[in-house]
N, C-alpha and C positions, 0 to 999 in steps of 0.2 A: 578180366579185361574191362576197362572202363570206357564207355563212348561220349568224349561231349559234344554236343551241336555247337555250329556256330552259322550263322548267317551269314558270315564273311567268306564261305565258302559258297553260296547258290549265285548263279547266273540268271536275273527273273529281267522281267519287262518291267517299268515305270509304271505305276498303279495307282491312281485316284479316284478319291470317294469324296462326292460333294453332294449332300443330302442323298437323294434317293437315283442319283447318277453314278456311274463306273466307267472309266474311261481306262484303256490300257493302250500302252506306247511301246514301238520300238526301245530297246536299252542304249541308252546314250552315249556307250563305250561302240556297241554297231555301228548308230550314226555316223560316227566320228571316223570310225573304219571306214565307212564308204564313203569320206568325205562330204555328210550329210546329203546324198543323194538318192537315199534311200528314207523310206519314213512308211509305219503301219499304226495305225489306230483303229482301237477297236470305240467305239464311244455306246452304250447304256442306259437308253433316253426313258426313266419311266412316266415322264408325262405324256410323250407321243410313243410310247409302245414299242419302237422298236432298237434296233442293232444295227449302227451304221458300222459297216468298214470301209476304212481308208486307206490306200495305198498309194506310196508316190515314190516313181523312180525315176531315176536320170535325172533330176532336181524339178522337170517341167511334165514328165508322164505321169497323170492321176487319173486312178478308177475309184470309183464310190460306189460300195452297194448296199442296198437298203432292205434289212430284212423283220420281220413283225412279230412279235411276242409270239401271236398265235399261229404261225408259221413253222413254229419253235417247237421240236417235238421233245428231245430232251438233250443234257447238256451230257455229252460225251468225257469220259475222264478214264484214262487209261495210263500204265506205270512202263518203264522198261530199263534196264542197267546193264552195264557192262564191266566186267571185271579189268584191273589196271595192272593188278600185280598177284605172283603166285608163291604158294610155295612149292620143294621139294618133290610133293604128292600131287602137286595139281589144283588142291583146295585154293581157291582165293582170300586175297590177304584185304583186299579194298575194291572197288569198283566206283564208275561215275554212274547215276542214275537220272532221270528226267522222268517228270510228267506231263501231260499233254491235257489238254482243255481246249474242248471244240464244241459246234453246234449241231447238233441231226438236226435238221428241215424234214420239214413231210413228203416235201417230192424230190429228193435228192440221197442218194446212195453215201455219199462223200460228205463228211461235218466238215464245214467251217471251223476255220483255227482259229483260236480265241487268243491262247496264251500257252508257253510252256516254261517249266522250270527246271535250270540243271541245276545240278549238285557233289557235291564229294558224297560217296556210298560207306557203308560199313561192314562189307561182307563177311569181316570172321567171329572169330566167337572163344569160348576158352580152348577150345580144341589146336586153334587156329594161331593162338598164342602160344601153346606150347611147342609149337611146331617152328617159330621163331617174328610170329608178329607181336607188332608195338602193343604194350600192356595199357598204352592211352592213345585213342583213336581217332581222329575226328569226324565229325558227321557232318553234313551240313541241314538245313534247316526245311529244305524244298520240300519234303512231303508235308511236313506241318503250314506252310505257307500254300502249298496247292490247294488243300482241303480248305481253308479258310476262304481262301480264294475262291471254288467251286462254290462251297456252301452260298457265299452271295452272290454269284451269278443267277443260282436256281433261284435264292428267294426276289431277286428282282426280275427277273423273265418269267419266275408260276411255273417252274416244271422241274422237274427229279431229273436223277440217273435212272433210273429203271426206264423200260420202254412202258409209255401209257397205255392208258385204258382201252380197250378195244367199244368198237363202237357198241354201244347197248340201246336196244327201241324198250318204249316205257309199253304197259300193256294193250294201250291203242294204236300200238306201229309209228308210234314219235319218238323223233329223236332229238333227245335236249343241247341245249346251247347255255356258253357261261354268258352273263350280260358285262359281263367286264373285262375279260379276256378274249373274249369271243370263243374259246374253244369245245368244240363238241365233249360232253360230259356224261357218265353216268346218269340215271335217273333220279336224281337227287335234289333235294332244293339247294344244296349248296355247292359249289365247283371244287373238285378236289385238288385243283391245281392252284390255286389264288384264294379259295374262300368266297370269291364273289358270288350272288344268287344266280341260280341258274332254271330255265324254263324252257318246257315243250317247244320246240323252233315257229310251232303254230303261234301259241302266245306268244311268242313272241315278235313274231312280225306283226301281229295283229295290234299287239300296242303301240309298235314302232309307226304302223300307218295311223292310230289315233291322235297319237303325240301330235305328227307330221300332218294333220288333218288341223287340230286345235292351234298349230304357231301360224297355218297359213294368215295372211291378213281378210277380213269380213269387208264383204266390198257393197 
């Protein structure tokens, strides 16, 4: 049995990449469907750190909400399919599958939806052909497109799949901070989520009042 991808088969969202920005959009075929009264964007901001969402419906209803890198606990990625057609036995001959890309926050039970991708599935196998499915299959392309897609959300937000690190105190009951992330970190001099340096939250407010002590003006 031979499977080829195709792209022409996945249902995704509008996707742009401008330098170290990511912005995702409702798919244009929706719009259209609702009479463009309807509209989501997701926007990526890595100079200001965070994750705005956009939503706007009835053409004049918009909410905006604004959420912070360091807020960002990890990027949710989950799969799920469904078969479309059978055989004789019951095996599945094909199925549609989607994946789903969302946000875990730190104080929220529920990720934020970022993006999802459908597609044409390829549920059989030689078995499944002898049994009287097609010897050339198609697949579509969504799970290679999802992962691509996850992989730069994490490296632009600093955070994994896995759930992070639980909070660690260094041997004098400090607990460290990223200087560029801001996120609470292991004991480490460097942040395991971004690479930025990271410091005892002691020093580091302590330098933050020097700084903030040296830019006041000398009167």
């Amino acid at each position: 049995m031979i499977v080829l991808p195709s792209r022409f088969l996945v249902l995704r969202p509008r996707i742009f990449v401008a330098g170290e920005d990511l912005t995702v959009k409702t798919p244009r075929w929706l719009e259209m469907l609702t009479g463009f009264s309807y509209l989501r964007e997701v926007h990526v901001c890595s100079r200001t750190k965070t994750v705005a969402f956009t939503e706007k419906r009835f053409w004049f209803s918009k909410r905006v909400r604004i959420v912070r890198f360091r807020d960002v606990v990890q990027v949710e990625y989950s799969h799920a399919e469904a078969p479309t057609s059978w055989n004789i036995l019951g095996r599945a001959h094909d199925s549609i599958e989607w994946f789903h890309v969302g946000l875990k926050l730190r104080d929220s039970v529920r990720p934020l939806h970022v993006a999802r991708f459908f597609g044409e599935g390829a549920a059989g196998d030689l078995g499944t052909w002898l049994m009287g499915d097609d010897v050339v299959d198609l697949k579509g392309t969504q799970e290679l497109e999802s992962r691509v897609f996850v992989k730069m959300l994490c490296e632009l937000i600093g955070v994994g799949l896995a759930k992070p690190f639980p909070l660690t105190l260094d041997v004098e009951g400090r607990a460290w901070t990223c200087s560029q992330c801001g996120r609470r970190v292991p004991p480490e001099p460097r942040c395991l989520y971004c690479g930025g340096s990271a410091k005892a939250e002691a020093e580091a407010h302590s330098e933050e009042s020097e700084r903030s002590r040296a830019d006041r003006p000398k009167s």
